[in-house]
Every structure is written in C-alpha cells, then in structure tokens.
C-alpha positions as CSV (number, residue, x, y, z in Angstrom):
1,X,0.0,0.0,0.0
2,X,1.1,3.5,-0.7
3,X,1.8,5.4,1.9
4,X,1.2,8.8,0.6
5,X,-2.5,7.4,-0.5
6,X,-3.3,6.3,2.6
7,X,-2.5,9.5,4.5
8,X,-4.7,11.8,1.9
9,X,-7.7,8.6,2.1
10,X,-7.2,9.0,6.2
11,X,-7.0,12.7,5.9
12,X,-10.3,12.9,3.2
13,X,-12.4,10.6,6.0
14,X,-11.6,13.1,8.8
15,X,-12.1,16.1,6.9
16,X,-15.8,14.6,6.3
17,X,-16.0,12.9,9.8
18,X,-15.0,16.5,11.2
19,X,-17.7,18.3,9.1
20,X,-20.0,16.1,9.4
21,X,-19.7,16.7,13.4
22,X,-20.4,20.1,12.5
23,X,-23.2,19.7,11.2
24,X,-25.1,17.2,13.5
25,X,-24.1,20.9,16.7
26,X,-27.2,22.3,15.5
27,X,-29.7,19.5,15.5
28,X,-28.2,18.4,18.9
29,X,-28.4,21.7,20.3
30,X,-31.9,22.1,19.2
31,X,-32.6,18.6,20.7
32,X,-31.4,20.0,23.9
33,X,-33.7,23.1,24.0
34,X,-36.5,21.3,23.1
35,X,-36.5,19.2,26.6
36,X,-35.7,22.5,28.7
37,X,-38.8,23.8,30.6
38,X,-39.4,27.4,30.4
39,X,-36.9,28.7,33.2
40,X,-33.7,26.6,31.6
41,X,-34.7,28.1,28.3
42,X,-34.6,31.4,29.2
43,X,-32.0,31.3,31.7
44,X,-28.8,33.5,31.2
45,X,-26.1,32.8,30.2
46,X,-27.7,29.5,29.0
47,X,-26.9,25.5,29.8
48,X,-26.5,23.1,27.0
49,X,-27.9,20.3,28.7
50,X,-31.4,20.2,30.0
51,X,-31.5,19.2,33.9
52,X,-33.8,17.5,34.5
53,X,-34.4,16.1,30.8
54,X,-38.9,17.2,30.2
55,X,-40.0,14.4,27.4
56,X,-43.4,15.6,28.3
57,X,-43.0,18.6,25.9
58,X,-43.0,16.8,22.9
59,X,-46.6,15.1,23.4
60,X,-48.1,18.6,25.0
61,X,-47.3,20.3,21.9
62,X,-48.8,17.9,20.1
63,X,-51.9,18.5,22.2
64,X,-52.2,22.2,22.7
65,X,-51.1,22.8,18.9
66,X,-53.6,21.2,15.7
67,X,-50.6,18.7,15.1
68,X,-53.1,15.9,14.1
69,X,-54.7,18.2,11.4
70,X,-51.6,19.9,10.3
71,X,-49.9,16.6,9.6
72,X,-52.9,15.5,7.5
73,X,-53.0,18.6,5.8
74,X,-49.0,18.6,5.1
75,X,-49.1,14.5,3.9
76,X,-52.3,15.5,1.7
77,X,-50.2,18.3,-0.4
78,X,-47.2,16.3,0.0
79,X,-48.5,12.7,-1.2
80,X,-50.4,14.4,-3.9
81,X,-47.4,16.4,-5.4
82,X,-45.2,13.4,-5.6
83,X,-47.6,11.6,-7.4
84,X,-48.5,14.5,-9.6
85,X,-44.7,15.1,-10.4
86,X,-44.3,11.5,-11.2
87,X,-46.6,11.0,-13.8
88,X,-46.1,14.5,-15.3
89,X,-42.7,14.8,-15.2
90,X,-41.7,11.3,-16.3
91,X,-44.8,11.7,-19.8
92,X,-42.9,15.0,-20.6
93,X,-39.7,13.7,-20.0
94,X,-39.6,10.3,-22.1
95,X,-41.4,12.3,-25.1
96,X,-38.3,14.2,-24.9
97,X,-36.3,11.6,-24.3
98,X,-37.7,8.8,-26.8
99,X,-40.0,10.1,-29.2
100,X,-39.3,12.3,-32.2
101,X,-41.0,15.7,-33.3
102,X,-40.2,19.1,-34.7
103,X,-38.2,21.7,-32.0
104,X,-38.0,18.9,-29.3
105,X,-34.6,20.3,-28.5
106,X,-35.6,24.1,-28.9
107,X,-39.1,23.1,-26.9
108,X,-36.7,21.2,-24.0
109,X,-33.9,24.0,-23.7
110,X,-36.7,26.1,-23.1
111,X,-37.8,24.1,-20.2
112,X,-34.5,24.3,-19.1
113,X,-34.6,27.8,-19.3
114,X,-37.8,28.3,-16.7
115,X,-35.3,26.6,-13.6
116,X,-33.7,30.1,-13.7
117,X,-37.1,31.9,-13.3
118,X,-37.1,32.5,-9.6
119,X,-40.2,31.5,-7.8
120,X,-41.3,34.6,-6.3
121,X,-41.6,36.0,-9.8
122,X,-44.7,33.9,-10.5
123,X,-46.2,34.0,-7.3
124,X,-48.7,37.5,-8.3
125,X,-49.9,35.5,-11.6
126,X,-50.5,32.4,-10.0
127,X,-52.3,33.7,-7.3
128,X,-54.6,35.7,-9.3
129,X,-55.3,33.0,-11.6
130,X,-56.1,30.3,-8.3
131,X,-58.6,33.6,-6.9
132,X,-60.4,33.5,-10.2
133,X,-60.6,29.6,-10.2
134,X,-61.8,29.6,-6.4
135,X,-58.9,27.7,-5.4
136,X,-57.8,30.1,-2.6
137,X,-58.2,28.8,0.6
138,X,-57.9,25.2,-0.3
139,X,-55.2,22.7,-0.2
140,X,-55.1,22.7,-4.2
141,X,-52.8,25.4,-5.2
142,X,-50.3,23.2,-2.8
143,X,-50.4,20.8,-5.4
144,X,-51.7,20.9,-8.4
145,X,-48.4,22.6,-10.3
146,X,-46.9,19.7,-9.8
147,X,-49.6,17.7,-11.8
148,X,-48.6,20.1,-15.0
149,X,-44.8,18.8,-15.3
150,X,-41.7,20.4,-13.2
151,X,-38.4,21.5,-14.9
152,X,-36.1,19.5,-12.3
153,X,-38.4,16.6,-12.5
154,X,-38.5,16.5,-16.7
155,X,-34.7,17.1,-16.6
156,X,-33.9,14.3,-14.1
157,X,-36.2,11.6,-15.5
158,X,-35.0,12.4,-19.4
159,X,-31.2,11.2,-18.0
160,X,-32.9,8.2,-16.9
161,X,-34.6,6.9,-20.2
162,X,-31.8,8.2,-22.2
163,X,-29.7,5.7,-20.0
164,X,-32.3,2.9,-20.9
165,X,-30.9,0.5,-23.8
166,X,-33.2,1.1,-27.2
167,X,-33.2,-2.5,-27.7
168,X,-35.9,-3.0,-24.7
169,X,-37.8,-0.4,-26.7
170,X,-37.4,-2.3,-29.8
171,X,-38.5,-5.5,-28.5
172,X,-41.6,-4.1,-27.5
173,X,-42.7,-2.7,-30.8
174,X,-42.0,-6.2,-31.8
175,X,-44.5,-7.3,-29.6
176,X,-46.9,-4.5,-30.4
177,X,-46.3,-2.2,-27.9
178,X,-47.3,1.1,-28.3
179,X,-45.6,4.4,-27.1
180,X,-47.8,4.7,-24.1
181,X,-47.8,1.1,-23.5
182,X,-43.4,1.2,-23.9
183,X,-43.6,4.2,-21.4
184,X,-45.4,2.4,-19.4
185,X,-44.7,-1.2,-19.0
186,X,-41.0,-0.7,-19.5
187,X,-38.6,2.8,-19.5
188,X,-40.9,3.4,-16.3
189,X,-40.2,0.4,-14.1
190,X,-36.6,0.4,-15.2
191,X,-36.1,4.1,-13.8
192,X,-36.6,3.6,-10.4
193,X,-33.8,5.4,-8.1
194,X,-34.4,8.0,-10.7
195,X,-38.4,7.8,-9.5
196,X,-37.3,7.6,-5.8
197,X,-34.6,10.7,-6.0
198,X,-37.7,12.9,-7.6
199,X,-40.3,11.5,-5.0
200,X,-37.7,12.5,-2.0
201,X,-37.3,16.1,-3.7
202,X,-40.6,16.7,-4.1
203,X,-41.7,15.6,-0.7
204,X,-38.8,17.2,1.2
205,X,-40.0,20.7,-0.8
206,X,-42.9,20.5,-0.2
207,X,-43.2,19.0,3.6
208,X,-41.1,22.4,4.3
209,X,-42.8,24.7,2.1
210,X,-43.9,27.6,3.8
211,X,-44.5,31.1,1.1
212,X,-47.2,29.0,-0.7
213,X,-48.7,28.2,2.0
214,X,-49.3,31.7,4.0
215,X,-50.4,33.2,0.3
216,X,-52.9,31.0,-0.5
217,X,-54.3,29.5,2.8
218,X,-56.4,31.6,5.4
219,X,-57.9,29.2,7.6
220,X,-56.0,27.8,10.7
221,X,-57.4,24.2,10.0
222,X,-56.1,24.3,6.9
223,X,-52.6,24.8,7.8
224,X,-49.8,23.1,6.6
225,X,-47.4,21.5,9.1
226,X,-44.5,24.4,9.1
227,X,-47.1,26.9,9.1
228,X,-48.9,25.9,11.8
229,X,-45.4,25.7,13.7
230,X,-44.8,29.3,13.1
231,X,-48.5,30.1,14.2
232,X,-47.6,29.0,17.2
233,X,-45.5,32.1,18.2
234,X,-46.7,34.3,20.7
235,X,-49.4,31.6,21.7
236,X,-48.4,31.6,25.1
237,X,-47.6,34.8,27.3
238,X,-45.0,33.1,29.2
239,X,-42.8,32.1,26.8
240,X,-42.6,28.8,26.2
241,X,-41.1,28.8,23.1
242,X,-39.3,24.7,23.8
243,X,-42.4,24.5,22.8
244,X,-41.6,25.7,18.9
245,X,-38.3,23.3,18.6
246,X,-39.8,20.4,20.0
247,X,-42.7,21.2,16.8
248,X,-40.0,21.7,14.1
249,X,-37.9,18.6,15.4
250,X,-41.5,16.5,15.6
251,X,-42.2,17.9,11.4
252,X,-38.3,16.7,10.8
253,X,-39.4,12.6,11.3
254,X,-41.2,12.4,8.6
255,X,-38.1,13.2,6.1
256,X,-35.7,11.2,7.8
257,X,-38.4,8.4,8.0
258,X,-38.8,9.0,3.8
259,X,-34.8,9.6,2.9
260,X,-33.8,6.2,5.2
261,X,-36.6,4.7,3.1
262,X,-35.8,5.2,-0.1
263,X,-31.9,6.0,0.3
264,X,-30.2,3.2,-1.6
265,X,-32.6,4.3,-4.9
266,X,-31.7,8.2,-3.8
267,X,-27.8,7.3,-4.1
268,X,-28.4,5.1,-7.6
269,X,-30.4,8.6,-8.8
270,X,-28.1,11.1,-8.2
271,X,-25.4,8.6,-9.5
272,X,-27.1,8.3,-12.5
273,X,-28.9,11.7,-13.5
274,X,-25.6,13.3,-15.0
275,X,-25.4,14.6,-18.6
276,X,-25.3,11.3,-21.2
C-alpha cells in the first residue's frame, strides 16, 4: 500500500467525519432546548444540557397545537405532489427523451430555461389566476403545479430513459407495444432510483414549504405542518417557546423516515442523473 495514499484517504475521512460533526451541533443543540422547561430556556447565560431532561414537551405540543390536522394537511399536499410530479414529469420527459418531433430540443432548452425563473416571480400571476378559479383557501394550489410537469423533474427523468438501452424499446414494438404502453410497462419500471430521487425532492419541498402556504391558505385548519409551527409564536404569554423546537424537530421525522426509506434508490439517482 502507498503510503502517501493512505494519509490523503485518512485525511479525506476526517475532513468529512469533522464536518459532518459540525453539522449534526445544530440538531443536537436544538434537541437539547427542546427538553428544557421554560426557566432553563430562558436562563442567562444559557446550559446546553437540559437538567432534568422534560420528554413531556414533545406530546403537549402535540396536544395544545392542531398537530393531528396539520400533519394531515402537510401528507395530503405532499402525497399528492409526488404523485403529480411522477406522472407529469416522467410523460414530458420520455417524449423528450424517446419520441421524435419538430423543435423537441428548442421546446426542452426552453424548459430548461424556466429553472432560472425565480419563484417569487410567478407568485402575483398564479395567485390571481387560483382567486379566479376559487382555489384560494384550499389545499389545491399546494399541489396541483406539480400535476402540469416540473423543470427539475422532466430534466432528471430524461437522464434516466436516455440511459435505458433502445433495444428493450425495440423489442416491444415487436410485440406491439405502443408508445404509451413502452412508457409504461417498460422505460418506467426500469427508472426507479431516478423515480425515488424525484419523490424525495418533491416531498422534502414541499413537507417544508412555507411562502405557498401563507399566500394561499387563510384558515388555521387548513394549515400546513410548518405553518402551523410558526403560528404558534406568541401563543403563550409566558414564553414557552421549547415548545416551537420540540414542533420543528417532531415535522423533521417524517423526512428522515422517507430519505432512510428510499436511500439506496436516492444514491443510484443522483449517480445516475448526469449529462449522457
């Protein structure tokens, strides 16, 4: 073994191990606060650890806050967007991918072109269009964009079934396949880490999303998870606000439940959604 290789590998690992320490200060800090009562909290200059430990603040949140209502109304956008940006994304992107017809690359380096459009900028025209629809004030402007094809989503799913062999495809038509049916029954089952990376994207955006939500939404029931967090400031005269991190730590489970689920197809995806 090479000497000289093994210092930089050893070196490389605790660079990451280091950083990665780093890192995890935050979330264990915020771990901390959130199983203070209200006098460690506020005390000056303040303790790390929490003496004694309160567990109870985690389920009294969850009882003087909606949680059970919020969490339903964040998995209804979120659940609904993924599938939404499955289907779209993957029809728009294997047309692009597979199928021939005039300015397909002038019609796809224009949808590459919208991912530098900054969000905010279409926020006024959206809105005005969901007010004269009567969407305002439901869940459905959470969603429904991502049931009419996303940029990231078309790009990352093209990669994929320009990766996929055009022999399958051939063999299909053999055996009287159609294009629908060769989307379907084959480039789409064969794209799965590619399937799983978009899902995680898409759930992890919109699980967090919080802009959309305070535009369009109005009623407190109707909250989404992270705003109904935030709602929660100034609730309670004396303080109390262990209360808030032990909310935004709860609203943190569900991602790490999702990304630990799907992570082996998340790794394959990224691997694999470079420029062919």
């Amino acid at each position: 073994m090479n000497p000289r290789k093994n210092l930089r590998k050893a070196l490389a690992y605790g660079a990451i191990v280091i950083s990665s320490l780093l890192m995890f200060i935050p979330f264990l800090t915020a771990l901390f606060n959130s199983l203070k009562t209200v006098a460690q909290y506020n005390k000056y200059p303040p303790e790390l650890f929490p003496d004694p430990i309160k567990w109870s603040n985690y389920p009294e949140v969850w009882e003087l806050a909606h949680f059970n209502t919020y969490t339903l109304n964040s998995l209804t956008v979120s659940l609904l967007s993924i599938l939404g940006a499955i289907l779209s994304s993957s029809m728009v992107a294997y047309a692009f991918a597979r199928l021939r017809f005039p300015f397909r690359d002038t019609l796809f380096l224009i949808v590459l072109g919208t991912m530098m459009i900054p969000g905010v900028v279409t926020i006024i025209p959206q809105f005005i269009i969901f007010k004269n629809l009567g969407m305002l004030d439901t869940l459905m402007p959470l969603w429904v964009l991502e049931w009419l094809g996303q940029p990231f989503g078309i790009f990352l799913m093209r990669q994929a079934f320009l990766g996929i062999p055009r022999e399958y495809e051939e063999a299909a038509k053999i055996d009287g396949c159609n294009p629908f049916q060769i989307y379907w029954r084959v480039a789409l089952p064969m794209c799965k880490p590619s399937l799983a990376t978009l899902a995680i994207f898409t759930f992890m955006a919109k699980w967090n999303e919080i802009l959309a939500p305070v535009i369009y939404i109005t009623s407190q029931e109707k909250y989404t998870l992270p705003v109904g967090i935030l709602s929660l400031k100034g609730q309670w005269t004396g303080g109390n606000d262990q209360y808030l991190v032990a909310g935004a730590l709860i609203s943190l489970i569900p991602i790490l439940i999702v990304f630990l689920i799907a992570e082996k197809y998340f790794v394959e995806g990224a691997r694999s959604s470079g420029l062919k």
